[in-house]
TORLONU-279327 format. One record per residue (C-alpha): x, y, z; chain. Coordinates in pm, 1 decimal, decimal comma, m for minus. Example, Ala and Ser with C-alpha at 12.3 -4.5 7.8 and 13.67 -1.06 7.14 Angstrom:
2
{{1230,0 m450,0 780,0} A}
{{1367,0 m106,0 714,0} A}
This chain:
499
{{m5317,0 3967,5 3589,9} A}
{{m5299,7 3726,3 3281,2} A}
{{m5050,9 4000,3 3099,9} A}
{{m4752,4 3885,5 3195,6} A}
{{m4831,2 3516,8 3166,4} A}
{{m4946,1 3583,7 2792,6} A}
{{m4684,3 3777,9 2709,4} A}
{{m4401,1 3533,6 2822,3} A}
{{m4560,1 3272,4 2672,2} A}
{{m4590,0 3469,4 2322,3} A}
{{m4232,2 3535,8 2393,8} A}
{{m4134,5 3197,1 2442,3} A}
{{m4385,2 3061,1 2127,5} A}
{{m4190,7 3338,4 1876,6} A}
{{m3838,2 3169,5 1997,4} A}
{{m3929,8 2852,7 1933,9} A}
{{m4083,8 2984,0 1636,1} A}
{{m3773,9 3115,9 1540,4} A}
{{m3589,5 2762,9 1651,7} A}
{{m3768,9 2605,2 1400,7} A}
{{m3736,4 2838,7 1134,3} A}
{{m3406,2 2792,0 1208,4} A}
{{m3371,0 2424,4 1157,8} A}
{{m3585,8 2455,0 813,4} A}
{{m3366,5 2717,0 719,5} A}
{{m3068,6 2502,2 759,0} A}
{{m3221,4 2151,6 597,0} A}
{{m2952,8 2115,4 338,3} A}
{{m2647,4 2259,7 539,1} A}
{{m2414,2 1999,9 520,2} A}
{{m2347,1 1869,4 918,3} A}
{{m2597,4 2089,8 1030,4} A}
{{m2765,7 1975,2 1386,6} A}
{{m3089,0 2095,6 1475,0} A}
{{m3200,1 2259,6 1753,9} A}
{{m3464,7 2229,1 2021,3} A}
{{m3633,3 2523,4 2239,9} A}
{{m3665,1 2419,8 2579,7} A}
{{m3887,0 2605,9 2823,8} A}
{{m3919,9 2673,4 3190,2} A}
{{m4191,0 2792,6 3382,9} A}
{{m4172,6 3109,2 3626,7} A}
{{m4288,5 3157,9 3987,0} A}
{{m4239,1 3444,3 4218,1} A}
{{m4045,9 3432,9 4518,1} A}
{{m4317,2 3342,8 4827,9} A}
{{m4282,2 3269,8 5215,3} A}
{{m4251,3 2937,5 5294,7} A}
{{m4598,3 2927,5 5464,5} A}
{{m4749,0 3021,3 5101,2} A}
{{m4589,8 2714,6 4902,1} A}
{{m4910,7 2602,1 4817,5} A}
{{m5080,9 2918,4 4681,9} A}
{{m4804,2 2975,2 4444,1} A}
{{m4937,1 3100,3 4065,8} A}
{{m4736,2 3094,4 3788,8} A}
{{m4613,1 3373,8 3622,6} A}
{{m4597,9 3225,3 3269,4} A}
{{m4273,7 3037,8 3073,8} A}
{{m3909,8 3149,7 3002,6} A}
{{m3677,0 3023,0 2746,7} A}
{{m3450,5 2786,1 2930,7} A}
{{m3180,9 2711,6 2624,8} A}
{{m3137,6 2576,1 2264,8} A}
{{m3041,1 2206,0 2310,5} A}
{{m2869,7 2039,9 1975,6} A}
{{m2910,9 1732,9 1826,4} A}
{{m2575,6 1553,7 1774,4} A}
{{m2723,0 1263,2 1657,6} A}
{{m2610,4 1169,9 1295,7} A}
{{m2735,1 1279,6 988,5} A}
{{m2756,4 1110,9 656,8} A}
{{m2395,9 1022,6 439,2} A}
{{m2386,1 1114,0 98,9} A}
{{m2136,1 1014,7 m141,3} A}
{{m1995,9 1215,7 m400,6} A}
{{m1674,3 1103,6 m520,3} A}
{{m1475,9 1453,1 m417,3} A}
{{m1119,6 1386,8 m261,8} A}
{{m1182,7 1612,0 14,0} A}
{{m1502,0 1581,1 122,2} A}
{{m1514,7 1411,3 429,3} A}
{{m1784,2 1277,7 693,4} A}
{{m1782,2 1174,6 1009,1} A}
{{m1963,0 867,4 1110,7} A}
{{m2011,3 873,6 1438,3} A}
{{m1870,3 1114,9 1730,7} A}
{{m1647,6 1393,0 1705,7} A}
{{m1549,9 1712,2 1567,6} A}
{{m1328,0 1838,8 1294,1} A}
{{m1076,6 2065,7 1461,1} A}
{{m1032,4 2414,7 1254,5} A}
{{m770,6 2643,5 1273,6} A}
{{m816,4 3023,4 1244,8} A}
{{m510,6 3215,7 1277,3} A}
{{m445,3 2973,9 1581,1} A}
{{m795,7 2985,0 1719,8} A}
{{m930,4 2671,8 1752,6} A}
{{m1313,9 2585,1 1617,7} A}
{{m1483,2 2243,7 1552,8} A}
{{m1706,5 2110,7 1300,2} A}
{{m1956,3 1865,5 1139,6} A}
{{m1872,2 1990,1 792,4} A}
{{m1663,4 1813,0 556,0} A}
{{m1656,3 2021,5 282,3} A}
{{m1277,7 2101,6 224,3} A}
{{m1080,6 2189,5 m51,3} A}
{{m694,1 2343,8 m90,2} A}
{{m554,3 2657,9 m88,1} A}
{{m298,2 2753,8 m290,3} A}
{{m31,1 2701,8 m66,1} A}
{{m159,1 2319,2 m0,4} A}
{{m340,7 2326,5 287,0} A}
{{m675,3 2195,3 368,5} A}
{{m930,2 2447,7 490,7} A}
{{m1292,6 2500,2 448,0} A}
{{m1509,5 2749,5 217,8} A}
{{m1428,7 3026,5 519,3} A}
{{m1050,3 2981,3 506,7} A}
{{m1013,3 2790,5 818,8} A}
{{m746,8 2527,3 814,0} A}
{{m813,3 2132,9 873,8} A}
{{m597,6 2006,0 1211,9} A}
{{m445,6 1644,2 1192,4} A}
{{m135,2 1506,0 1233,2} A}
{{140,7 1566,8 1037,9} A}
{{418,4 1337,4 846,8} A}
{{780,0 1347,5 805,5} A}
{{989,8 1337,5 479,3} A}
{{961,6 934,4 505,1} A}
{{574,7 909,6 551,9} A}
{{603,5 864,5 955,9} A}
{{271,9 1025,1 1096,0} A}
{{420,8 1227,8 1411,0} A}
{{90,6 1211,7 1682,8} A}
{{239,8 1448,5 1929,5} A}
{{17,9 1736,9 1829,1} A}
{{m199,8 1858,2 1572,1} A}
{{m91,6 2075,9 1328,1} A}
{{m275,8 2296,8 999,9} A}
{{m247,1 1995,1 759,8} A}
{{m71,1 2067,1 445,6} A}
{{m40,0 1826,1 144,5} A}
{{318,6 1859,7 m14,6} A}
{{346,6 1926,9 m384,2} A}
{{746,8 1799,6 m394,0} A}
{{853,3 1502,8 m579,1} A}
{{861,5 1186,7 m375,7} A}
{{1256,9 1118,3 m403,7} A}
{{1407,3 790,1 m586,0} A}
{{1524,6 497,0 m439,0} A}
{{1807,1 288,5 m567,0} A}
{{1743,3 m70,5 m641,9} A}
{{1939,5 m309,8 m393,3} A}
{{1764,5 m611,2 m434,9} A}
{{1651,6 m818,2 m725,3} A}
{{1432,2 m1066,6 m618,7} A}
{{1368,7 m1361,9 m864,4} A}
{{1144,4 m1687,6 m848,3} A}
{{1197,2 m1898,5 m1131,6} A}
{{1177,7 m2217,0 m1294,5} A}
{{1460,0 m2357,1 m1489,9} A}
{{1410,6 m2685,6 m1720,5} A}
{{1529,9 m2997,9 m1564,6} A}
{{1530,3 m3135,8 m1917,4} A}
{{1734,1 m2862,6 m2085,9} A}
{{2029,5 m2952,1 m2314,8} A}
{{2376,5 m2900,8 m2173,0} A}
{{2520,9 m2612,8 m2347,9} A}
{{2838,3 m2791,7 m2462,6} A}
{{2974,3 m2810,6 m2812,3} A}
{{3147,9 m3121,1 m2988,5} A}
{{3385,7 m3330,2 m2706,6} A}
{{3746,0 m3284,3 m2749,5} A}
{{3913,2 m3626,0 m2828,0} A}
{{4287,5 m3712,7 m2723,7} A}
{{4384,9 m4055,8 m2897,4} A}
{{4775,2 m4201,5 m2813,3} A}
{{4948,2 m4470,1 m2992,6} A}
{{4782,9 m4570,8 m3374,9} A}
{{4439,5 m4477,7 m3266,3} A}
{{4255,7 m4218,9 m3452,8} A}
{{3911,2 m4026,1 m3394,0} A}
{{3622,5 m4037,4 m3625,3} A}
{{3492,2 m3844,5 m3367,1} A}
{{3213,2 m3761,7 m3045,7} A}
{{2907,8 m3727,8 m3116,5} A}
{{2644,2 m3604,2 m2857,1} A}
{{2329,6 m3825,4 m2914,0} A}
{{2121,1 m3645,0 m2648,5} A}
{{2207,8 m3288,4 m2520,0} A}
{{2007,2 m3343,7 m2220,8} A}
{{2261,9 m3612,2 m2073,3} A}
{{2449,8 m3551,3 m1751,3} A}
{{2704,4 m3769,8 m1875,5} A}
{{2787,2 m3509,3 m2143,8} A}
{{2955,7 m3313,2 m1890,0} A}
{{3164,6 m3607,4 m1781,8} A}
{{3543,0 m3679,4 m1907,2} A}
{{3577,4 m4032,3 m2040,6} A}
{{3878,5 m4232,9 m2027,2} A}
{{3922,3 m4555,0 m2256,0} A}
{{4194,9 m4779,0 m2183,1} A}
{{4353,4 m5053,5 m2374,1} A}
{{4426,0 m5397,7 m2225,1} A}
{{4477,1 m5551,3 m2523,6} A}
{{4375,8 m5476,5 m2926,1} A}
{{4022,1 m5563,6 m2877,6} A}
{{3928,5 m5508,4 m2530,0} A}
{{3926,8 m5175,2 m2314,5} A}
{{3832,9 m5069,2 m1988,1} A}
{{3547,8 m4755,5 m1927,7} A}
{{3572,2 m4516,1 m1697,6} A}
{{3443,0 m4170,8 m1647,8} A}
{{3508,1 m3849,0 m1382,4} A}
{{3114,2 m3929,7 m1252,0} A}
{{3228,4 m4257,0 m1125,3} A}
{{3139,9 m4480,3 m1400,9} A}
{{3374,1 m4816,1 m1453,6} A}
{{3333,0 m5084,6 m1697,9} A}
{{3564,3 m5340,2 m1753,3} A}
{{3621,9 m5582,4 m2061,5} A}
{{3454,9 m5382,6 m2309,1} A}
{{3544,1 m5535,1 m2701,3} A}
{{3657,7 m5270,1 m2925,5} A}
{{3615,0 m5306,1 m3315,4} A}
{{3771,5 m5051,5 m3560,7} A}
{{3468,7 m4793,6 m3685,3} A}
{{3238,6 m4905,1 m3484,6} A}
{{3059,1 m4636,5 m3224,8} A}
{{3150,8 m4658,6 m2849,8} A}
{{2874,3 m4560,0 m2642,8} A}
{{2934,9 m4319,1 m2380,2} A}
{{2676,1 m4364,0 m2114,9} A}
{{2328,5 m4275,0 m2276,2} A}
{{2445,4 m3914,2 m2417,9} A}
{{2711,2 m3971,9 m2649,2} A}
{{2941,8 m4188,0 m2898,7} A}
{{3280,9 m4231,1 m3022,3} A}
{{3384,8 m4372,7 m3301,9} A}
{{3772,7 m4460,1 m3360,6} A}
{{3978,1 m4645,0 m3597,0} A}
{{4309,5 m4820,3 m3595,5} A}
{{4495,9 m5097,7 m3459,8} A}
{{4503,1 m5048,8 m3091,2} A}
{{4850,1 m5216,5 m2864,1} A}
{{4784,7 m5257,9 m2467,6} A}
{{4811,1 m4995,4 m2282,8} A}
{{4663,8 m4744,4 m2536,5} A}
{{4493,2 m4437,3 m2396,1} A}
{{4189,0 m4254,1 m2496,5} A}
{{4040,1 m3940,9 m2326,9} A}
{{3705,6 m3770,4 m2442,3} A}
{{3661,0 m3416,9 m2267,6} A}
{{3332,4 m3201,5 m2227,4} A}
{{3392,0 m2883,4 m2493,2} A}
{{3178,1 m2603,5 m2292,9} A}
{{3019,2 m2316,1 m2490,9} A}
{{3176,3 m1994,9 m2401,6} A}
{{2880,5 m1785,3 m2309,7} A}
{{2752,4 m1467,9 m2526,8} A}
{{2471,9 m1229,9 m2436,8} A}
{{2407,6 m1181,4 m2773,6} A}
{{2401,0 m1550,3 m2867,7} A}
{{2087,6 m1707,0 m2732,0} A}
{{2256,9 m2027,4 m2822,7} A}
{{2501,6 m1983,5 m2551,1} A}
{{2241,2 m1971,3 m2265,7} A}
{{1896,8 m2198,0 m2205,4} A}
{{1683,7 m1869,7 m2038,2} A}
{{1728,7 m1514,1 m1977,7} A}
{{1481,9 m1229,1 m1824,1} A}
{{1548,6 m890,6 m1746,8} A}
{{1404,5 m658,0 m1459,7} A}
{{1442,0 m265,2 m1468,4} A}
{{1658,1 m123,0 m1159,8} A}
{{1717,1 244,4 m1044,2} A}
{{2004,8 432,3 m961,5} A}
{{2047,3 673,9 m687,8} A}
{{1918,2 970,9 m897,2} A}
{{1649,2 747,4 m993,8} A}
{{1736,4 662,7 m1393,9} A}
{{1626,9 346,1 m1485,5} A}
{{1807,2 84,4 m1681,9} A}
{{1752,8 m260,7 m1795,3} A}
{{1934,7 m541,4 m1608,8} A}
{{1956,1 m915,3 m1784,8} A}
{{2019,0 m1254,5 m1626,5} A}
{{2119,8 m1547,6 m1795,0} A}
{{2108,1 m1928,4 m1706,9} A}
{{2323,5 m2176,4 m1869,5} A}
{{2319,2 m2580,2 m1759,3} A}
{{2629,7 m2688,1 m1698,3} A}
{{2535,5 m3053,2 m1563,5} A}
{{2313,2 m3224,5 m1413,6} A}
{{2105,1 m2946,0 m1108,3} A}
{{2415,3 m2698,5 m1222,1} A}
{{2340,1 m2374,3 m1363,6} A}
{{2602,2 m2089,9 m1400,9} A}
{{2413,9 m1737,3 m1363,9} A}
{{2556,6 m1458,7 m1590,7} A}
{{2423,2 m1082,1 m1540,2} A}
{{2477,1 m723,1 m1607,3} A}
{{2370,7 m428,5 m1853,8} A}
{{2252,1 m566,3 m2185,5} A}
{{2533,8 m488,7 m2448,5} A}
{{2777,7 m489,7 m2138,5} A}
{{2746,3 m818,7 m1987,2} A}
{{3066,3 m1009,8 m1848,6} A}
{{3163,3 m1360,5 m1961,3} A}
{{3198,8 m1467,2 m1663,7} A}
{{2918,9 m1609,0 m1444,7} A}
{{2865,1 m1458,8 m1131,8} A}
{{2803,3 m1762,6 m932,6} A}
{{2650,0 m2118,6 m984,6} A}
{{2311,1 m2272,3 m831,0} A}
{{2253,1 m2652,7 m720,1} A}
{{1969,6 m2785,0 m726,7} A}
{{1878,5 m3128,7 m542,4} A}
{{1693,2 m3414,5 m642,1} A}
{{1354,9 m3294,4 m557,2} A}
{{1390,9 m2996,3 m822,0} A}
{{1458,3 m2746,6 m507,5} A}
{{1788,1 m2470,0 m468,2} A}
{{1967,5 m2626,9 m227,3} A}
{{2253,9 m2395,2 m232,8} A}
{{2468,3 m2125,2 m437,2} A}
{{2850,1 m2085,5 m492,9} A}
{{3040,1 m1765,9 m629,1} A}
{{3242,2 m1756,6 m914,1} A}
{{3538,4 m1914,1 m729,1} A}
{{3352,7 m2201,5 m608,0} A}
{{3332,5 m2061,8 m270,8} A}
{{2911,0 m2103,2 m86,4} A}
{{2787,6 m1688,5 m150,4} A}
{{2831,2 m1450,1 162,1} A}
{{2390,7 m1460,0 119,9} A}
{{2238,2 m1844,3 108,6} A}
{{2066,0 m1825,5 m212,9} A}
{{2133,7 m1510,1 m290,1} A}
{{2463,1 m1330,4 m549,8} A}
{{2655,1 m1013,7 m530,2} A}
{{2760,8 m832,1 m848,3} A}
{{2764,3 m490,4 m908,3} A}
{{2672,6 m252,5 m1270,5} A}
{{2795,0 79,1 m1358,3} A}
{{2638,8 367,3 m1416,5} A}
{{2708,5 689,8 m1629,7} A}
{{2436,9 912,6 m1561,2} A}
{{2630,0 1078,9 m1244,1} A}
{{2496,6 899,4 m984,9} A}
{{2678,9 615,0 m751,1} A}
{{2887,6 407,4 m948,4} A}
{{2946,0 62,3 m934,6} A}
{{2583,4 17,2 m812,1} A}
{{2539,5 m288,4 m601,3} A}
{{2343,9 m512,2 m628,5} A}
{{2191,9 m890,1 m471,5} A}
{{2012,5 m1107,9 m702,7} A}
{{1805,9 m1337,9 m444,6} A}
{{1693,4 m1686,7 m612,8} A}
{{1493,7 m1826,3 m357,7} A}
{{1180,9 m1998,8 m476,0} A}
{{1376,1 m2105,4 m766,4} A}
{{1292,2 m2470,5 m891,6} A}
{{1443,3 m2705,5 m1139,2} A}
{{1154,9 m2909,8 m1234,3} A}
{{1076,3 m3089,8 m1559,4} A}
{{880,0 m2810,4 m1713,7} A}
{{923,6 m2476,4 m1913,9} A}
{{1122,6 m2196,6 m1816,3} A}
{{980,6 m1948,6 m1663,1} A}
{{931,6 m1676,9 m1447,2} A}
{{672,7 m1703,8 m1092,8} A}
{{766,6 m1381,9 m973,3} A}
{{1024,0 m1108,1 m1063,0} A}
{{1068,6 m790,5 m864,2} A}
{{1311,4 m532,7 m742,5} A}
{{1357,4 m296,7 m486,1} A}
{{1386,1 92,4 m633,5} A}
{{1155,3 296,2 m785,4} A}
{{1238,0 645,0 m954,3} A}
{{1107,3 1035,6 m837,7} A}
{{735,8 1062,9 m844,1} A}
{{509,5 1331,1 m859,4} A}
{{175,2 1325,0 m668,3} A}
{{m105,9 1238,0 m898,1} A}
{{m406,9 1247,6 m627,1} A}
{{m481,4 1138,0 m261,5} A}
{{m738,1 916,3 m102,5} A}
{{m846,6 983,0 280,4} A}
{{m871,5 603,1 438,0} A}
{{m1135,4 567,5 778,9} A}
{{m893,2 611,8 983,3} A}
{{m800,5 964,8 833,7} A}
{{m512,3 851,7 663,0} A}
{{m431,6 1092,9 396,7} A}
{{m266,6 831,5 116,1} A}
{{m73,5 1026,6 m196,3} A}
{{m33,5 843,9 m526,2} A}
{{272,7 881,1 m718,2} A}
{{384,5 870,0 m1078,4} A}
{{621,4 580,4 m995,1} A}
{{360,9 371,5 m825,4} A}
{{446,7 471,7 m469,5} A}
{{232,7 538,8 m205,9} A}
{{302,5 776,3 105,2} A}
{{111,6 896,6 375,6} A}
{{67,8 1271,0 426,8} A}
{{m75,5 1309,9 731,4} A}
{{m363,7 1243,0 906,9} A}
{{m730,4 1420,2 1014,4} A}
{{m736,7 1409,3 1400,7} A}
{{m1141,7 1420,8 1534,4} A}
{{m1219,6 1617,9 1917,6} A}
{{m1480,5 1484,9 2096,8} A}
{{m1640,5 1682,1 2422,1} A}
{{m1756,0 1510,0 2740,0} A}
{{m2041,7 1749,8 2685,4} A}
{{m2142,8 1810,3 2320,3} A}
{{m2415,0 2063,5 2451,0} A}
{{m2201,5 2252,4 2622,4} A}
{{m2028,5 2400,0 2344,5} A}
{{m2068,2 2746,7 2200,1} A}
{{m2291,6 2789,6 1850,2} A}
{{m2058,9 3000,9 1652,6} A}
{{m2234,7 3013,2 1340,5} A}
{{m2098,3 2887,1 987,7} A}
{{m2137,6 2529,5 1186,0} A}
{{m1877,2 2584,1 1381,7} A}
{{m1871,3 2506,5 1720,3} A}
{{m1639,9 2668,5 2020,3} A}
{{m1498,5 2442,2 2368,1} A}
{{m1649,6 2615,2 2692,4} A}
{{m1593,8 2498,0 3069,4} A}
{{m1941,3 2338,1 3019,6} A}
{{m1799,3 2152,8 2734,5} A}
{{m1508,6 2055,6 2925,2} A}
{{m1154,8 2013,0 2666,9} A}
{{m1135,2 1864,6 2380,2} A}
{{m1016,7 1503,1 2371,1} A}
{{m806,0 1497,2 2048,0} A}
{{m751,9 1117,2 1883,3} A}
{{m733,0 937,9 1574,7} A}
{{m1069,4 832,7 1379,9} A}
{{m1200,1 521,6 1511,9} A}
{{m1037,6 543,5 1843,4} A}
{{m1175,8 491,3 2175,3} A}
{{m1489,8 720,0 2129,4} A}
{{m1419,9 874,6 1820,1} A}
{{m1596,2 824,5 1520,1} A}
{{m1457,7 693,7 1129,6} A}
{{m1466,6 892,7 867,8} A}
{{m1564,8 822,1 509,0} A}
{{m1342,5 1007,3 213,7} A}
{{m1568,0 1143,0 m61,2} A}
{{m1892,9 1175,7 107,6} A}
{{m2049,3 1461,8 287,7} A}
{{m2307,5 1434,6 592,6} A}
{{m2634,0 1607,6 548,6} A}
{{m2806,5 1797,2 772,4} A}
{{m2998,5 1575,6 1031,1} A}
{{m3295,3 1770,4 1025,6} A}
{{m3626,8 1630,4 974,4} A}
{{m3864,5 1854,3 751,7} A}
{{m4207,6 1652,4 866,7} A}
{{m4126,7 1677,4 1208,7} A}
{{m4030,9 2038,4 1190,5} A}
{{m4321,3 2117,7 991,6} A}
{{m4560,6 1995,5 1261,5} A}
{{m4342,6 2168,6 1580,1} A}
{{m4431,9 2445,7 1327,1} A}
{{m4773,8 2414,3 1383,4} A}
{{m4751,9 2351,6 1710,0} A}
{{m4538,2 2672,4 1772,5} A}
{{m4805,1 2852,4 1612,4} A}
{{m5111,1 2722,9 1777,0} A}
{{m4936,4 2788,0 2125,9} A}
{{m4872,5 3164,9 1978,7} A}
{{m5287,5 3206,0 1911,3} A}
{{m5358,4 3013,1 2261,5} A}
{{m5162,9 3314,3 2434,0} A}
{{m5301,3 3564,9 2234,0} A}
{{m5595,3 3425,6 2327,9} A}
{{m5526,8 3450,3 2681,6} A}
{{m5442,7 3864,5 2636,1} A}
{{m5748,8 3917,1 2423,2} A}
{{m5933,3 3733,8 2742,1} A}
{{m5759,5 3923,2 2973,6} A}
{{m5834,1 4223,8 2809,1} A}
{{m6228,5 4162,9 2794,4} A}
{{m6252,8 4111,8 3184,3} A}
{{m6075,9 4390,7 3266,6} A}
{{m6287,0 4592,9 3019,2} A}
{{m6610,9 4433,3 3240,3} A}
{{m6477,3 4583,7 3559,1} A}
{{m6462,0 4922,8 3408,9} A}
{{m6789,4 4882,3 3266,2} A}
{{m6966,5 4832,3 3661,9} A}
């Protein structure tokens, strides 16, 4: 009889009727996958003898097969709205039952964790106190609302360029005259001599001639002195004297430094300032001053504006080529760090007192240009609070902090399935592991098989309205061909009762 064959197959033609209308249904569910009837036909059970007189008995629903296959990114600019590109699952947490995803659609709950519009709670992997991502296991992931805590400055790290052609900061020479001599005085002719910083030593070998030497190594002999008339020094300064001079007369001109002042920019040739932390994360100002003391010499003062010592904390040289060749401490001695001081500032907010501190100076140049600053920075940075997150491919969750810092806060983990149809339709587009599915293999995005994922964007729904709207009509057409076959059916059997 033809019954049963049209009845199975208006059976099977209102499931996949109801497949479709499924998939329509579901065309803008974000990571929705469609799904496909798929039909097998039916034979009774015959003797072996009779394989070849075997009629068919009409169709039965063999299973729903998804499509996995990627549907359409969208970007709309929401922090947690995630989608995967390419394979893998989100992994959901409800009450410790584990569910998996396409949907990306998350958003927090009030206690900071990340869970979707049914409460369930994102997996991933979590991150200490210090923004180390533990990958042992997944956990609910939670973003922390705590301040990020402060971090004293250390370092100081300084690239500069001081003047070769700065003036020596040194004041009128001292003059020391024996016998009738007297001084009408040094004069410095051009503050950007080395030989300023020299001692000069005149000395008499008779009333008109004298003998030049100086501490740099200079030595002239047979020089001709006349009363009032200026003595040059080298090429940065003169000295005038008067008076009958007798052999053996001595004359001694000595460099007169500046003493040093932080609050007299005439004492120093360049300052600049960088803003350090303390161990409870106040900030304050720290200044560094430069001062030429000869030729590739430069004492370095620094401290607290308004509480700056006067005396330098160490001295740089410089060699020929304009480089830092090396650095000395305030006794003379080469610093315990090449290139690098020690000093210390106070503090009086509570926290660690004297705060530490190394100045590093590599980088720095003495060449015959301004002074300058090529890069300035220090090591610290006070509490923070989190402004806003970004989610990276790789599932990095990034915070952003009020103090410029950046931590991570964890990370999305993605489960993939050896067999993506063997898992269990839950509804609400979530998906459950079965034995068919075999376990989930848990990694981080863009590992191994596991997709990327892409922070603000959501995946559509990979249905295809045009080709569901033609299996629609196809559905129905095979519906009226097996009503068809009943309504045939129906008139033979109603010709047999009519003999």
């Amino acid at each position: 009889m033809g019954y049963q064959q049209g009845l199975s197959g208006l059976a099977g033609a209102s499931k996949d009727l109801d497949v479709i209308g499924h998939n329509i249904a579901n065309a803008h569910t974000t990571g929705f996958k469609q799904g496909q009837a798929q039909f097998a036909d039916i034979y009774a059970n015959s003797v072996a003898t009779a394989v070849h007189n075997q009629i068919g008995l009409g169709s039965r629903l063999a299973g729903v097969e998804q499509n996995f296959s990627q549907g359409t990114i969208t970007t709309d600019n929401v922090a947690l709205h995630v989608a995967i590109n390419g394979n893998g699952f989100f992994q959901m947490s409800n009450q410790g039952a584990l569910t998996y995803t396409r949907n990306g659609v998350f958003q927090l709950d009030r206690n900071g964790f990340i869970t979707n519009a049914d409460g369930l709670k994102l997996m991933g992997y979590a991150a200490n106190a210090n923004g180390i991502v533990e990958t042992a296991n997944t956990v609910p992931l939670k973003v922390p609302t705590t301040n990020i805590a402060p971090t004293a400055t250390t370092t100081i790290t300084a690239s500069l360029n001081l003047n070769a052609r700065d003036a020596l900061k040194l004041g009128t020479p001292t003059v020391t005259a024996t016998g009738a001599l007297k001084s009408k005085g040094a004069v410095i002719t051009d503050a950007t001599q080395g030989s300023n910083a020299d001692t000069w030593t005149l000395t008499f070998t008779s009333p008109t001639t004298y003998d030049l030497t100086s501490s740099s190594g200079v030595s002239q002999t047979g020089l001709t002195y006349a009363a009032n008339a200026p003595i040059k020094l080298a090429t940065g300064a003169t000295l005038t004297l008067t008076g009958a001079a007798v052999a053996g007369d001595k004359v001694t001109v000595t460099p007169n430094p500046i003493a040093f002042n932080a609050t007299d920019s005439s004492t120093y040739n360049f300052s600049t300032s960088v803003p350090v932390y303390d161990s409870l994360g106040g900030e304050q100002s720290v200044a560094m001053y430069f001062v030429k003391k000869a030729p590739g010499t430069w004492d370095v003062y620094a401290g607290v504006p308004g509480n700056v010592p006067g005396t330098p904390i160490g001295s740089t040289k410089f060699d020929t080529s304009g480089n830092l060749a090396g650095t000395v401490d305030a006794t003379g001695k080469p610093t315990a760090t090449a290139l690098a001081f020690n000093f210390a500032v106070a503090n009086g907010n509570g926290s660690a007192t004297p705060q530490p501190l190394l100045l590093k100076l590599g980088g720095t140049t003495q060449f015959g240009g301004r002074d300058g600053i090529n890069a300035l920075a220090q090591d610290g940075f006070s509490a923070g609070q989190l402004t806003h997150f970004t989610i990276g491919n790789d599932g990095m969750l990034t915070g952003k902090y009020t103090n410029g810092q950046t931590m991570a806060l964890g990370q999305i983990a993605l489960a993939n399935f050896a067999n993506q149809n063997g898992l269990v339709n839950l509804g609400n587009n979530a998906f459950q592991e079965t034995a068919a599915s075999g376990v989930a293999q848990i990694s981080a995005p863009g590992s191994t098989n596991h997709g990327t994922l892409q922070g603000g964007a959501t995946e559509n729904s990979n249905v295809d309205l045009t080709n569901e709207l033609v299996n629609l009509i196809t559905a129905q057409r095979n519906y009226q061909a097996n009503a068809q076959t009943i309504k045939t059916q129906r008139m033979v059997d109603q010709t047999l009762m009519n003999l």
